[in-house]
C-alpha positions as CSV (number, residue, x, y, z in Angstrom):
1,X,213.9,86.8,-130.7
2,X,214.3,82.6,-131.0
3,X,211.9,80.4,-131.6
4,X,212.3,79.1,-128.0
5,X,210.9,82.8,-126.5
6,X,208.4,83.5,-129.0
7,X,204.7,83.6,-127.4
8,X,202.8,80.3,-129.1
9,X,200.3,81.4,-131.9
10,X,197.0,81.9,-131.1
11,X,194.4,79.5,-132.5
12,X,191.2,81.2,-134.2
13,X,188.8,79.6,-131.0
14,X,191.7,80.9,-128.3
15,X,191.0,84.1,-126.5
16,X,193.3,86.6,-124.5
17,X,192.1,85.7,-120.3
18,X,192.7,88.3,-117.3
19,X,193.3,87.6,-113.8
20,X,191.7,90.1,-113.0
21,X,188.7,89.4,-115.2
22,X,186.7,86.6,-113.4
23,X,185.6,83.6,-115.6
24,X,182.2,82.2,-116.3
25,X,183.1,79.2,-114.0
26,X,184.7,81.0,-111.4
27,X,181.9,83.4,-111.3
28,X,179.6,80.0,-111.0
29,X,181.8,79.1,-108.4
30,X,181.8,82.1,-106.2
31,X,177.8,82.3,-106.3
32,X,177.6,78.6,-105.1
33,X,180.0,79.4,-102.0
34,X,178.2,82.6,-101.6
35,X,174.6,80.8,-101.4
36,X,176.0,77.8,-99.3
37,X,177.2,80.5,-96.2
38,X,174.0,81.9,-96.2
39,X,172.1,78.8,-95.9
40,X,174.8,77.9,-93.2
41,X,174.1,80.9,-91.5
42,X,169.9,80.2,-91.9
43,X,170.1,77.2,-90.4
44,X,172.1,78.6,-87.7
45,X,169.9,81.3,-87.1
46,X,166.6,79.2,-87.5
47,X,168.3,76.6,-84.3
48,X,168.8,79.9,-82.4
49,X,164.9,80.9,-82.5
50,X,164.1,77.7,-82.2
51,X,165.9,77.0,-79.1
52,X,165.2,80.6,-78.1
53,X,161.3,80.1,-78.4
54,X,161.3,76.6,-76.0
55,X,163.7,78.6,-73.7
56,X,161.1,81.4,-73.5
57,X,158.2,79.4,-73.5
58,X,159.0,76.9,-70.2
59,X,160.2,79.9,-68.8
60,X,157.4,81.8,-69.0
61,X,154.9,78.4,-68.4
62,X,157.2,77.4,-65.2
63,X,158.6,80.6,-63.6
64,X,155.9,81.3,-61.5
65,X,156.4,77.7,-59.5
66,X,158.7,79.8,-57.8
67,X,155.8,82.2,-56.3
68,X,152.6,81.1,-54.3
69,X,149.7,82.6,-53.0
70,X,149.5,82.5,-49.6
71,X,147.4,84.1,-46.9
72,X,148.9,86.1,-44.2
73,X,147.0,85.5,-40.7
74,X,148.1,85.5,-37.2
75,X,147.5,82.1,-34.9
76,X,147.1,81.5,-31.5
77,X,148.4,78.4,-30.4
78,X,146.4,77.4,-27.3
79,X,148.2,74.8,-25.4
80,X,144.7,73.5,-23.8
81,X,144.3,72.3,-27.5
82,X,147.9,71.4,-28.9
83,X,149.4,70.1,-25.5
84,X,146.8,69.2,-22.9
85,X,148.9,68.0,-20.4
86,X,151.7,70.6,-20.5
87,X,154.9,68.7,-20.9
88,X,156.0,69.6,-24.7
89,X,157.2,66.1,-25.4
90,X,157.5,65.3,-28.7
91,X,155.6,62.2,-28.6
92,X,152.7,63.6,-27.0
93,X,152.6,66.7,-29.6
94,X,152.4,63.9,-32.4
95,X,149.4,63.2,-30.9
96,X,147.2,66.1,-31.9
97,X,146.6,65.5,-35.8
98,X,146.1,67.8,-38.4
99,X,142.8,67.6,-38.7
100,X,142.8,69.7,-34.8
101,X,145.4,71.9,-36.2
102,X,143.2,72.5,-39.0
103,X,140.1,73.3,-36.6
104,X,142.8,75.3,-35.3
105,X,143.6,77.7,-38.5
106,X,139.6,77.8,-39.7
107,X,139.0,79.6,-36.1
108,X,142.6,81.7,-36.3
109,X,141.4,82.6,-40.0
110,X,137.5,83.9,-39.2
111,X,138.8,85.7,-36.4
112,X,141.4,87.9,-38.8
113,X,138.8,88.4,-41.6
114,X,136.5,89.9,-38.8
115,X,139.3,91.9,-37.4
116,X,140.5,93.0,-40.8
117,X,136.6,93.8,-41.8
118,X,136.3,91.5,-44.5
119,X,132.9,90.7,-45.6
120,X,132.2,87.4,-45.5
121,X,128.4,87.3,-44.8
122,X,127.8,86.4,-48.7
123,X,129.9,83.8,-48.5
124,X,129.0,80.2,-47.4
125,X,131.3,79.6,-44.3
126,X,132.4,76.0,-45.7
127,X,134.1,78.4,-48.7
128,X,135.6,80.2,-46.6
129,X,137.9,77.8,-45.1
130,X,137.7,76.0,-48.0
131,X,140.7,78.1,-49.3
132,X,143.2,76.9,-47.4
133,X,145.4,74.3,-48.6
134,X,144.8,70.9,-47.1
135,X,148.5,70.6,-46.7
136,X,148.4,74.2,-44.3
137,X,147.7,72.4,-41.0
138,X,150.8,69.6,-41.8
139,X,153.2,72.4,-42.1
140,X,151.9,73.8,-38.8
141,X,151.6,70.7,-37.0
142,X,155.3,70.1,-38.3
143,X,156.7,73.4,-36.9
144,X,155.0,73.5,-33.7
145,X,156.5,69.5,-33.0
146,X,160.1,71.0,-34.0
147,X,159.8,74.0,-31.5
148,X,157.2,73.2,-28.9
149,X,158.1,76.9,-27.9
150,X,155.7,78.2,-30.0
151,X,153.0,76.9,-27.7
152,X,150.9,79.7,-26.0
153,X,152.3,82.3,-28.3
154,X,150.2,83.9,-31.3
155,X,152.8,84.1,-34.4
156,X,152.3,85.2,-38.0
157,X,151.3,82.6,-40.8
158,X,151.8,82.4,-44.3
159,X,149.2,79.7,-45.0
160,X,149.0,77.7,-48.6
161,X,145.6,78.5,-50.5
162,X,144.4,75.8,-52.8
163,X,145.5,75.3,-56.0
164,X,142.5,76.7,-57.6
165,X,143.1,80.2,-55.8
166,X,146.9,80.3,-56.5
167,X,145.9,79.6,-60.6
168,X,143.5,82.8,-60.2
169,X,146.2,85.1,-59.0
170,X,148.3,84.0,-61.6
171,X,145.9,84.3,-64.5
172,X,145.8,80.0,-65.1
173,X,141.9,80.4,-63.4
174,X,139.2,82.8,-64.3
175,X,135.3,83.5,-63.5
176,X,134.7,82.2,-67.2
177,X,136.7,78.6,-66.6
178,X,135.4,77.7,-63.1
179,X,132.0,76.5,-64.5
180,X,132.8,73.1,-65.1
181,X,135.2,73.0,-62.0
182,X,134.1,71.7,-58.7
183,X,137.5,72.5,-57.2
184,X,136.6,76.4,-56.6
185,X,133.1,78.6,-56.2
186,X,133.1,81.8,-57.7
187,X,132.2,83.0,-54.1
188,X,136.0,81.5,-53.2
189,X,137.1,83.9,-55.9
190,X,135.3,86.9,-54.8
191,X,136.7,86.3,-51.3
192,X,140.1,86.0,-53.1
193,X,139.5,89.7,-54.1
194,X,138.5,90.8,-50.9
195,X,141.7,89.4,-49.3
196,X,144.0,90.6,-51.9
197,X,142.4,94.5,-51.0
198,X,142.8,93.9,-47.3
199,X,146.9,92.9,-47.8
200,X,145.8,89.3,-46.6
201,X,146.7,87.4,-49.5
202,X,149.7,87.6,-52.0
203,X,152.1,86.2,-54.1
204,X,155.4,85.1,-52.1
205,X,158.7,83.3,-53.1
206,X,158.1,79.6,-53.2
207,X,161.2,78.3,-51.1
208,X,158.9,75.0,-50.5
209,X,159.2,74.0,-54.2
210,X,162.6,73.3,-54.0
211,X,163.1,71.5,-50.3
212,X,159.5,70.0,-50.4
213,X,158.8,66.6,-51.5
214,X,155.9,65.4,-53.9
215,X,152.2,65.3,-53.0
216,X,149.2,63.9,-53.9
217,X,146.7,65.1,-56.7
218,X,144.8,67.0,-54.5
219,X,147.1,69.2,-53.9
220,X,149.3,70.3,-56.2
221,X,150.3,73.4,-54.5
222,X,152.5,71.8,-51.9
223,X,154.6,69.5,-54.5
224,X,157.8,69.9,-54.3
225,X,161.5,69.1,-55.8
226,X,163.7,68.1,-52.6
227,X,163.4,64.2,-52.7
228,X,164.1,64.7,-56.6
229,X,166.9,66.9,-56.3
230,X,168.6,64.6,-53.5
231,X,167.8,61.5,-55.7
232,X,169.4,62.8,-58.9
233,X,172.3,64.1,-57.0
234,X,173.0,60.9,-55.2
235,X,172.9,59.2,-58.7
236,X,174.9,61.8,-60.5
237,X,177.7,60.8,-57.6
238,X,177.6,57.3,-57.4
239,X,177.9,57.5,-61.7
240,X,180.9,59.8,-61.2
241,X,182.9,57.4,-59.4
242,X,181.5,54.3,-60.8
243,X,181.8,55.6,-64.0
244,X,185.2,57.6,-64.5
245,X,188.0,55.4,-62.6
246,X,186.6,52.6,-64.8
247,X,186.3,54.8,-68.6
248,X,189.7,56.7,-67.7
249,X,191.5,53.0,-67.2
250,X,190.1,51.3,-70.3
251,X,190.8,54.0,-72.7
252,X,194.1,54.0,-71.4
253,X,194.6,50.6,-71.9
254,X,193.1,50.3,-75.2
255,X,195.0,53.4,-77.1
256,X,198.7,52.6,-75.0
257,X,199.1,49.1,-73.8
258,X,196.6,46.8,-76.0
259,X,197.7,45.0,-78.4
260,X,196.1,45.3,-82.0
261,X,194.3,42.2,-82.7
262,X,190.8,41.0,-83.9
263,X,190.2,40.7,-80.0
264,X,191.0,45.1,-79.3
265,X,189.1,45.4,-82.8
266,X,186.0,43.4,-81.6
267,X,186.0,45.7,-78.1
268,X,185.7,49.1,-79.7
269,X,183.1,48.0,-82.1
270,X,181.1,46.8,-79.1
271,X,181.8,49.8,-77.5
272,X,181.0,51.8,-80.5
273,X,177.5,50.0,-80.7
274,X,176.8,50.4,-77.1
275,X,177.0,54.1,-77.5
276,X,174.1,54.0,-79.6
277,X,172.0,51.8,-77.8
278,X,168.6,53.4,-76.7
279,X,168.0,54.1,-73.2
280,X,165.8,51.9,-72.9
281,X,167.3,48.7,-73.5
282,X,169.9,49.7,-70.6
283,X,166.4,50.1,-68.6
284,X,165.6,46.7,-69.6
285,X,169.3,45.3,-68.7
286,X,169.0,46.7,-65.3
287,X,165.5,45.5,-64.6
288,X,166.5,42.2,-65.1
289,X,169.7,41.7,-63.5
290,X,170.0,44.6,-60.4
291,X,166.1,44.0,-59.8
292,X,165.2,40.6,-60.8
293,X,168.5,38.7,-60.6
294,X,170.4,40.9,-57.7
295,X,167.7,41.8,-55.4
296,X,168.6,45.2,-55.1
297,X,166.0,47.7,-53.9
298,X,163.6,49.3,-56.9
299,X,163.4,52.9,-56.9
300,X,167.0,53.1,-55.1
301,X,169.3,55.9,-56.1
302,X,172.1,52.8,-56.0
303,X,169.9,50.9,-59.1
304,X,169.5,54.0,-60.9
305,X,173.8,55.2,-60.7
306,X,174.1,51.0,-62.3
307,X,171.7,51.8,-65.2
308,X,173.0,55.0,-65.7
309,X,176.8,53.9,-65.6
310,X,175.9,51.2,-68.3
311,X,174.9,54.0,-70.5
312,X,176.8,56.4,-69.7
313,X,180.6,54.2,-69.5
314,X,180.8,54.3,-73.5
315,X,180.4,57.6,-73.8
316,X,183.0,58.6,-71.6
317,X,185.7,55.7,-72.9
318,X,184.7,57.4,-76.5
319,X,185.7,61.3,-75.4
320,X,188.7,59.9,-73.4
321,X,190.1,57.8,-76.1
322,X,190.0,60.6,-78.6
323,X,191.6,62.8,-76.3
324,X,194.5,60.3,-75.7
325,X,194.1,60.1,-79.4
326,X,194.8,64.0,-79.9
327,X,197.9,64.1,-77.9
328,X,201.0,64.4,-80.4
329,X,203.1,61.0,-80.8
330,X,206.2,63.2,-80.3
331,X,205.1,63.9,-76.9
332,X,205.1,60.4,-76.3
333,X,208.8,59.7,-78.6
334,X,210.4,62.5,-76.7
335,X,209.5,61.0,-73.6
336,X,210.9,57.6,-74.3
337,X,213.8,59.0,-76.4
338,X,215.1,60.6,-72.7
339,X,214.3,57.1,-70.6
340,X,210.8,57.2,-69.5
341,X,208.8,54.2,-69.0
342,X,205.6,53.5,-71.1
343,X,203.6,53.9,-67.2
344,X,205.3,56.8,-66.9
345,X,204.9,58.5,-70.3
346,X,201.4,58.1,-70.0
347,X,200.9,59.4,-66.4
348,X,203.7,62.6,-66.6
349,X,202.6,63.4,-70.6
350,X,200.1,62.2,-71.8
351,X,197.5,62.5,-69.5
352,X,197.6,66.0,-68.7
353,X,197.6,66.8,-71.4
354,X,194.7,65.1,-72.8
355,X,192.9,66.1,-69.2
356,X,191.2,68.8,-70.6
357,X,189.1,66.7,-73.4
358,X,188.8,63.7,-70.7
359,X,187.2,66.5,-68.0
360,X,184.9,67.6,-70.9
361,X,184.0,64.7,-71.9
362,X,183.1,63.4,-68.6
363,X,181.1,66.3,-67.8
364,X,178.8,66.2,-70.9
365,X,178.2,62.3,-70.4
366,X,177.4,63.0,-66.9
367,X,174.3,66.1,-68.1
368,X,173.1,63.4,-70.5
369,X,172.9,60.9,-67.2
370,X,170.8,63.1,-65.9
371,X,168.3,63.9,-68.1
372,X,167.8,60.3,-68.7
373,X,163.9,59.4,-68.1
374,X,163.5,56.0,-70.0
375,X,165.7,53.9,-67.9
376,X,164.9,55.0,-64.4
377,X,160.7,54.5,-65.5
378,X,161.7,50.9,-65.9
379,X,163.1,50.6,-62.4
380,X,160.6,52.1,-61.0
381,X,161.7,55.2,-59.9
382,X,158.3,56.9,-61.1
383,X,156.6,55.7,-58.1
384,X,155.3,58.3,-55.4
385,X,158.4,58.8,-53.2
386,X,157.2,61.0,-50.3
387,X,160.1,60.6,-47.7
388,X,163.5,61.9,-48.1
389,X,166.3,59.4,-48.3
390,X,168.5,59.2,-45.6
391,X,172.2,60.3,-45.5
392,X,175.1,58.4,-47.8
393,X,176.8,57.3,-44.7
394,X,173.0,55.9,-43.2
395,X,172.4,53.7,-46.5
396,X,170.3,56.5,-48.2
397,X,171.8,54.9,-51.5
398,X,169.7,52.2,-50.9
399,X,166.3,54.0,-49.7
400,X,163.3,54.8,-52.3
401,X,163.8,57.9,-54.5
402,X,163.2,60.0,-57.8
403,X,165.1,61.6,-60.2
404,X,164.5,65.5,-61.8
405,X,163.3,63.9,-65.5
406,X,161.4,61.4,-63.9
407,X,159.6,64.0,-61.7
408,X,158.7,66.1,-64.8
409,X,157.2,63.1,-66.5
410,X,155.1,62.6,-63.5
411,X,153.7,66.1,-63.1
412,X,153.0,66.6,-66.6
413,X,151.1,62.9,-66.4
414,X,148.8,64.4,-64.0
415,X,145.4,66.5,-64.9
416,X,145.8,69.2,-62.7
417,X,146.5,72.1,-64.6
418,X,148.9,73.3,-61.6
419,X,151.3,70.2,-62.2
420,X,151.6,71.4,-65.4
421,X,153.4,74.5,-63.9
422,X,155.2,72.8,-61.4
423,X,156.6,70.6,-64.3
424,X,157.6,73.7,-66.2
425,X,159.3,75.1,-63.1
426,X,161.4,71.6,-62.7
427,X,162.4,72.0,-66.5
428,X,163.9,75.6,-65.9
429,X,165.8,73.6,-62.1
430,X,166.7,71.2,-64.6
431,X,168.5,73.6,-67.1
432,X,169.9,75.4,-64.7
433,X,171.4,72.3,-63.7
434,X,173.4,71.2,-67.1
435,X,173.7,75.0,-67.7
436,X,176.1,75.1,-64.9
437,X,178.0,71.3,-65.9
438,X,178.0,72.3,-69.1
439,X,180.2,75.7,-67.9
440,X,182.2,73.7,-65.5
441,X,183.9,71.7,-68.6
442,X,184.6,75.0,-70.3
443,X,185.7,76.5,-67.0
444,X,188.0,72.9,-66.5
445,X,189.0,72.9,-70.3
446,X,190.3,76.4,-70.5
447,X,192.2,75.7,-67.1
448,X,194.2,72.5,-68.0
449,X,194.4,73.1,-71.9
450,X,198.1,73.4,-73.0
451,X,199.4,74.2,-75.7
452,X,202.2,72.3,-77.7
């Protein structure tokens, strides 16, 4: 054996190592990874249950929106009393107000508790009719005016009780909470019972809460989502093409064509520090220049798209450029390398196949559009909106309107204990709302997404 082969000497402090004998450091080493993915997978699971818990909890607040009580009654529409002279115009129908609808009802509604033998003798007759809803003799007026057929025919109600009622059959008003309210009697509540024995009164799906429009404090039980829903999609659509033309173009420009300089430099630190502006501001901005300075309608879905776009254009110039960004610069080297223009490498190559992140990104600024609340308070868009705007093509862009946030903001402001629940209820229309956006950019990524 030469020297050259020969193991070195071992010093007195050296000792023989295994590899498969872990060290005091390693062993150190393995415990810290070991403790760090399980307080990964904490926090995970501790966002879960959180999330889980508000999921569960507006559900459970809000999912009865979608039901209301309602009493089941026939009516007898006498056309000595809703159409005197005979004709069934329209204009003369608009004639008769609720409040003779209302007398109406009262009558149609003593008569069916005497036919269905419910006792009512106990009962003080202005709590009777005290259940129904003040809004019940609107929704009749407006279905007899839309089909004057109905006149001299008796047809089958499903009248709105008050708000008070509808709370009892849900479990939000008891005998125990109704002695500080003047809103119900505990005789109404007894009747309640009697009704709900007799198969007059019952919970049914609330279609209304979705295609109504808001109402007043006194009754709660008629508010609705429709001019909400219409308002936030109208905005949602004027964004989308306000918005992505414009984002798509400058991100183009600024990660293939522009030129790098302190001029490109300044731009994307401006647009950097406009995606953290808060919403506010942007409310602010759009107060003072499409209100003040432009003239443009307050409360219009058309003011509420501008102050949207403003916030929302950074966002999507961010999640486009780093999807141009992403694309391979052989993609783009090949393309030239054979004769391609610059135009035309960027419209045949790179942009499908950056489309998938440009779609997503789009998508997700658009559901954080529209659970803005901040911005569209400032433009007044929390006012009370009771008319549904008219169509695109009408100028509806420009007629008064609200938004989903800001019609959760405005229930829960109330003291009624019922707008609580309907504000609940919004939350879970809401969700359902970025649940499915949120699924269409997964859907769109998974469809364009290529692979290189």
């Amino acid at each position: 054996m030469s020297d050259i082969s020969a193991p070195p000497p071992r010093g007195p402090q050296q000792q023989a190592g295994s590899l498969y004998r872990a060290s005091a450091r390693m062993k150190q080493r393995n415990q810290t990874e070991f403790l760090f993915r399980y307080i990964g997978l904490a926090a995970i699971l501790a966002s879960l249950a959180v999330l889980a818990f508000m999921i569960f909890t507006i559900i459970r607040d809000g999912s009865s929106a979608f039901w209301q009580a309602r009493i089941t009654l026939p009516v007898t529409l006498e056309q000595a009393v809703l159409d005197p002279k005979g004709n069934g115009q329209r204009d003369e129908l608009m004639k008769q107000t609720t409040v003779t609808y209302g007398k109406v009802l009262n009558e149609a509604f003593l008569a069916a508790l005497a036919a269905r033998g419910v006792q009512t003798d106990d009962i003080p007759a202005k709590d009777v009719t005290g259940m129904i809803s003040k809004a019940a003799p609107a929704e009749l007026r407006f279905e007899v005016i839309d089909n004057p057929a109905l006149i001299g025919q008796t047809i089958g109600v499903d009248l709105l009780t008050t708000g008070r009622i509808d709370g009892y059959l849900k479990g939000r008003v008891s005998r125990a909470s109704i002695e500080r309210d003047a809103n119900v009697t505990a005789a109404q509540l007894t009747l309640a019972d009697r009704l709900q024995e007799a198969g007059m009164l019952g919970l049914k799906w609330n279609w209304d809460f979705l295609t109504n429009s808001d109402s007043s404090d006194q009754r709660p039980e008629s508010a609705g989502l429709g001019v909400a829903i219409l308002g936030s999609a109208y905005m949602m659509l004027l964004v989308l093409i306000m918005c992505v033309p414009v984002g798509v173009a400058a991100s183009i420009y600024l990660e293939e064509f522009a030129p790098k300089n302190r001029w490109t430099d300044l731009i994307e630190v401006n647009i950097a520090n406009l995606a953290a502006v808060p919403s506010i501001v942007y409310g602010i901005l759009g107060l003072a220049i499409f209100i003040n300075f432009a003239g443009f309608p307050q409360s219009s879905s058309l003011v509420g798209a501008l102050v949207l776009s403003l916030q929302t254009l950074p966002t999507i110039i961010i999640a486009t450029r780093a999807a141009i960004r992403a694309v391979p610069p052989s993609i783009r080297d090949a393309a030239l390398g054979i004769g391609a223009s610059k135009m035309q490498t960027v419209t045949h190559h790179v942009l499908p196949l950056a489309m998938p992140g440009i779609l997503t990104g789009t998508i997700l600024g658009l559901a954080s559009a529209l659970g803005e609340t901040a911005p569209l308070l400032l433009i007044g868009m929390v006012a009370f909106v009771s008319n549904y705007p008219a169509s695109p093509v009408d100028g509806g862009f420009l007629d008064p309107a609200t938004a989903l946030p800001v019609q959760v903001y405005s229930w829960v402001s109330r003291s009624d204990p019922a707008f609580l629940e309907r504000s609940s209820g919004a939350i879970i229309v809401l969700l359902i709302f970025l649940l499915v956006m949120n699924v269409t950019a997964i859907l769109l990524r998974r469809k364009f997404e290529r692979r290189w």
